[in-house]
N, C-alpha and C positions, 0 to 999 in steps of 0.2 A: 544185870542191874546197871543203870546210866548213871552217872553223877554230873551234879547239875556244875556249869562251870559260875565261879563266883565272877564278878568284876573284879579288877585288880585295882588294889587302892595307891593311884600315884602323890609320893610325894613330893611336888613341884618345887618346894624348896631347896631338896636333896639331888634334885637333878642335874648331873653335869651337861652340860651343853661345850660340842669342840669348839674352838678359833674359829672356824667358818661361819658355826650358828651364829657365834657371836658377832662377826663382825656383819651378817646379814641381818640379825636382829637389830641393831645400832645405825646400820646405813638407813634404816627403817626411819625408826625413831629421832636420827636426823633428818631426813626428808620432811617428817613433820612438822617438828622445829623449825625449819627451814621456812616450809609452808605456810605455819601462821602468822610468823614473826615477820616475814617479807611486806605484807601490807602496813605492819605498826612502822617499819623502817623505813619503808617508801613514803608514807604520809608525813614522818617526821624529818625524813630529809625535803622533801619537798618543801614542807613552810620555812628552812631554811633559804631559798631562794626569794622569797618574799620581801624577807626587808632586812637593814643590815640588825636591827634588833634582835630580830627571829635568828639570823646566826647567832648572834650572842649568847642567846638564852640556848641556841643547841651546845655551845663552847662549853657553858658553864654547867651542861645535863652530862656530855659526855665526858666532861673531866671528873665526875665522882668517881669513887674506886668500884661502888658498887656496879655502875653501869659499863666499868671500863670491864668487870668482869664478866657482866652477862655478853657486853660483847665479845671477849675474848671466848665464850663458850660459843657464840655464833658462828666465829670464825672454826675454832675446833668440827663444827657441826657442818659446814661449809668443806672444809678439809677433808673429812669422813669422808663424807657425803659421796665428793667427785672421786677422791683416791679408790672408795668400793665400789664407786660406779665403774671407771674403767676396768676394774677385777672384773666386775662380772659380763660387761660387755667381752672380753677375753674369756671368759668363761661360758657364754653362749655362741663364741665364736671355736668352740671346742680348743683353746689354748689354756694349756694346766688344771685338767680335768683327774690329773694321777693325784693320788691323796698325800703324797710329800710333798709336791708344787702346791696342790691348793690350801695346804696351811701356811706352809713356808708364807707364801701371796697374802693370806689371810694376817697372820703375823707381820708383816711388813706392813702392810695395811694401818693394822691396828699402832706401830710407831712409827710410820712418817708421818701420819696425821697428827699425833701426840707433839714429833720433834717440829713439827713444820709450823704445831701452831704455838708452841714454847718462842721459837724465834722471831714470828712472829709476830706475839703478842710483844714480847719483851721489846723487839723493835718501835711498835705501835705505841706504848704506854708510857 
């Protein structure tokens, strides 16, 4: 007698994912961030160059708190972005491929981007 096998029901909210998932899930989803928001940023720095008005009105867009924070998320996003892109350039270049390095990496990762863009920002605002 065969027994039929069921599908296993996953629960993707319960799923733990390691430091690496996570920081290669995020490098992700910063690239995209990245991606879209590049052309809104280039167009609006660009009409700054236009007249000295168009600076003004950029002075007084970026000085809200709200847009000082979306930028500071950009920068965050920017930060990720390169710091796991060199991980993994290093990591297709088979450097720290042993599973203590590559968290350790991951982990580091995931706080120089955090710490880099605290100073950052806090410098910046």
């Amino acid at each position: 007698m065969q027994t039929k096998q069921r599908p296993v029901f996953l629960e993707i909210p319960n799923i733990r994912l390691p430091i690496p998932g996570i920081v290669s899930i995020l490098h992700r989803i910063s690239g995209v961030i990245l991606f879209v928001s590049l052309p809104l940023l280039l167009c609006f720095l660009a009409g700054t160059l236009s007249s000295e008005s168009a600076f003004a009105t950029y002075q007084s867009v970026v000085s809200h708190p709200l847009v000082k924070l979306a930028l500071i998320g950009l920068l965050w996003a920017y930060l990720h972005h390169s710091i796991a892109g060199i991980r993994f350039l290093l990591l297709d270049a088979h450097k720290g491929l042993e599973l203590h390095t590559a968290r350790a990496t991951a982990k580091f990762t995931l706080v120089a981007a955090l710490v880099l863009t605290v100073i950052l920002g806090a410098w910046l605002w």
